[in-house]
N, C-alpha and C positions, 0 to 999 in steps of 0.2 A: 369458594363460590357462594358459598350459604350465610344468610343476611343475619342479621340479630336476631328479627321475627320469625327466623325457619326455624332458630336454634332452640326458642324458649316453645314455639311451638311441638317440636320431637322432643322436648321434653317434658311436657306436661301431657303428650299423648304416653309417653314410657314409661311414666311415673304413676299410670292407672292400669298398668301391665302386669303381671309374672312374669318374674324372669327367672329363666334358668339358673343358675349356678351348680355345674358340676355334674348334673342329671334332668333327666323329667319330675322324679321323686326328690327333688331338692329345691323346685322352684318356689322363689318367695317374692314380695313387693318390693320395686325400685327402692323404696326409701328405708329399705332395710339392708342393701348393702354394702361391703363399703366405701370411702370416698375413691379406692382408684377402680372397683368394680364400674363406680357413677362413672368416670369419664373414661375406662374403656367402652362401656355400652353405648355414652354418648359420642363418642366418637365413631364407633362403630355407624350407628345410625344416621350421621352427617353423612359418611361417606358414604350410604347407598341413596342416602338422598340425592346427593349432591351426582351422583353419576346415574340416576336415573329423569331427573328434572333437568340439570344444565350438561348432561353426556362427558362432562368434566369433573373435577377434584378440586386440581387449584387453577387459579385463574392467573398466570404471567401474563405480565404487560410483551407487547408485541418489540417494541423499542427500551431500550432505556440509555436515558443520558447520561455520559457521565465528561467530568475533567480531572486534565492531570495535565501537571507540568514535570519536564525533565530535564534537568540540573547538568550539565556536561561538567562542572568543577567539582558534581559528588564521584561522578564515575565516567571519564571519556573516551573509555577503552571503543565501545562502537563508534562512534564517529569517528573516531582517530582512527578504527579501524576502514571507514569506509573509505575516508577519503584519502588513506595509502593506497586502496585497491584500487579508487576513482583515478587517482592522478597517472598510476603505473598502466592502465587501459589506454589514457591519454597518449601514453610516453611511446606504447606498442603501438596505435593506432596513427602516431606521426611516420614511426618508422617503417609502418606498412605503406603509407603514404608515396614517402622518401624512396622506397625500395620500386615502387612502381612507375615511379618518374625513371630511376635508373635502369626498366626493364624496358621502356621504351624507348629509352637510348641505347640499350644492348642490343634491340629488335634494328634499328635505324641503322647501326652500324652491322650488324649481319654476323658476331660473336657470338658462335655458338657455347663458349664456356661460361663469359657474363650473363649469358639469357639463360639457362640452367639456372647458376647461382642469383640471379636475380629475382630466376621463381621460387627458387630455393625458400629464398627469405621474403618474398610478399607472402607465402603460406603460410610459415613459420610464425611471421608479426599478426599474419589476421585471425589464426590457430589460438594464440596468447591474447589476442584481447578479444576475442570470443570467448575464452574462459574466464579470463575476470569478468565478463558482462555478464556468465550464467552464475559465476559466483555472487556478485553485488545484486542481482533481481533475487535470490533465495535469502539475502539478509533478515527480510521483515519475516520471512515464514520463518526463521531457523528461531529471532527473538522472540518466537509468542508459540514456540513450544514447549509444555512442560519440563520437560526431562533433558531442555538444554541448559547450557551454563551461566550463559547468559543470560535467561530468560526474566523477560519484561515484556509484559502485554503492554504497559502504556505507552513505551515506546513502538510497539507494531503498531497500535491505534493510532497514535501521531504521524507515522507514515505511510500508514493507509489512507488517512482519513485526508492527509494534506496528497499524495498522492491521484487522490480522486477529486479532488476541490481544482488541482492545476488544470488537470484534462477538463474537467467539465468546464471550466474559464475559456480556453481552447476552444471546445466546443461553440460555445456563445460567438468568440468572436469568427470564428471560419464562417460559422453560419453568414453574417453580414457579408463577406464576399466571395463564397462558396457553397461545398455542398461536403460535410463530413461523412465520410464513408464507413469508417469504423473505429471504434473508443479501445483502444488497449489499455492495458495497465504503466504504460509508461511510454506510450506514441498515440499519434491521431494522424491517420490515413484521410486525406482528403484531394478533392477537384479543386482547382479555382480556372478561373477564367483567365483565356490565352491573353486577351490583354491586359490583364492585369498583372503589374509588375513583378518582375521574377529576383531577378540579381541587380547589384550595383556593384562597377567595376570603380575602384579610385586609385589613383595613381598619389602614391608616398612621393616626400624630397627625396628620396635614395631611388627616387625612379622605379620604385617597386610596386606591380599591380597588388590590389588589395579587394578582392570581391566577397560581396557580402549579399547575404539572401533576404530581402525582405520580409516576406511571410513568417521568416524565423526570430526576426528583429522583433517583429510587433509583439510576437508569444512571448521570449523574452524581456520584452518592455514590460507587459502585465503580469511576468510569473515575478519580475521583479518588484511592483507596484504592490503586489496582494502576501509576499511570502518573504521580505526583507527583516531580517532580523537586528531590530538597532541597538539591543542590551547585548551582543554577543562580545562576550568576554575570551581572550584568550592567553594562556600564562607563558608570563616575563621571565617572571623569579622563582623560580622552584624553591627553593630556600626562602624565602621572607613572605612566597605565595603570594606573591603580586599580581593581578591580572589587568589588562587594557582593553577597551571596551570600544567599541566599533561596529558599525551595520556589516552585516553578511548576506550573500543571500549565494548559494554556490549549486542554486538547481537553474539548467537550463536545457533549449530544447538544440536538439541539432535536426538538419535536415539529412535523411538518410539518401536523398538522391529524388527523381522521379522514376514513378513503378511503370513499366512498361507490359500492359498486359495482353496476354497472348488472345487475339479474337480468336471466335467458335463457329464455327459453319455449322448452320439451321436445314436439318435437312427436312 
């Protein structure tokens, strides 16, 4: 905290001083002792300056920026680890799906053995891909701990820092036809208006309905427009280390449903 002018000031004041060395009975002038006596005294004396004038020492900046880029061809054990764990969430999360279509046609027909085993395995599949979702949200904390194996801060920085860029993107656009209710770390709870468009139902050649959520389309449109990765290389030839190179972009939003909340009687 202390300027050039404080510095040469406490020293031309200390340097008309006695100072101690060793006792009372040993005290002699600044400039008779020597060079690391000078800058312990001088330093000594900065520091009561400095924590009696600015109530501080040293003065960190409150921010500081930095960059870093991270290379998947030096080391793609994370990513390759996430997205075995992304896709097997997927895989569970169809088959809880599946299982719940078939608990409803166990319920319809009135079989008491299928409706068991059919609850059996909706809990079983939503049990499993609740654990990969608590596993894959602890990613970024586990790579920017010292004493992990993996440990890379710049990798937690790049997916915090893109992590918090999506939602606040999110943010902006709900705002224009809603009202955000609350920012998480990896969803946005919001209102929109009853008329404004919900779903779109399309009907495939195989005669197969096919509904899709608009609200989620558009957040997808822009997580894809701001976060698409067009250098993304990924390898052919393991042996001659070939890689092919193509846009990525494998973050998107899903719609968790609508929250039905329970009113409160005002007494």
């Amino acid at each position: 905290m202390a300027k050039k002018n404080d510095y040469y000031h406490i020293k031309r004041q200390i340097e008309s001083e006695l100072i101690q060395s060793g006792g009372i009975a040993s005290s002699k002038p600044f400039i008779d002792l020597s060079k690391p006596e000078h800058l312990l005294k001088l330093k000594d004396c900065l520091k009561k300056y400095c924590q009696k004038a600015h109530k501080r020492v040293v003065d960190k900046p409150i921010t500081e920026v930095r960059e870093a880029g991270i290379c998947m061809r030096e080391n793609s054990f994370y990513v390759d680890t996430v997205r075995s764990f992304r896709d097997r969430r997927y895989e569970y999360k169809g088959l809880n799906k599946t299982w719940k279509g078939k608990l409803a046609e166990a319920k319809s027909s009135g079989n008491s053995m299928k409706i068991q085993e059919a609850q059996d395995m909706v809990v079983l599949y939503d049990s499993l891909q609740l654990a990969h979702k608590c596993i894959l949200n602890s990613f970024y904390g586990y790579v920017m701990r010292k004493g992990a194996r993996w440990y890379s801060m710049e990798m937690a920085g790049v997916v915090t820092y893109t992590g918090a860029k999506i939602i606040q993107n999110a943010r902006l656009l709900v705002e224009k036809i809603g009202r955000p209710l609350e920012l998480d770390t990896d969803g946005i709870w919001c209102v929109l208006p009853g008329s404004f468009p919900e779903n779109f139902t399309f009907k495939t050649e195989a005669a197969k309905k096919l509904t899709v959520s608009y609200p989620c389309v558009m957040l997808n449109v822009d997580v894809a427009r701001n976060n698409t990765n067009d250098q993304y290389q990924t390898l052919k030839d393991p042996v001659n280390k070939l890689y092919t190179t193509h846009s990525e972009c494998s973050i998107e939003f899903e719609v968790d449903g609508p929250y039905k909340a329970t009113p409160r009687s005002h007494v």
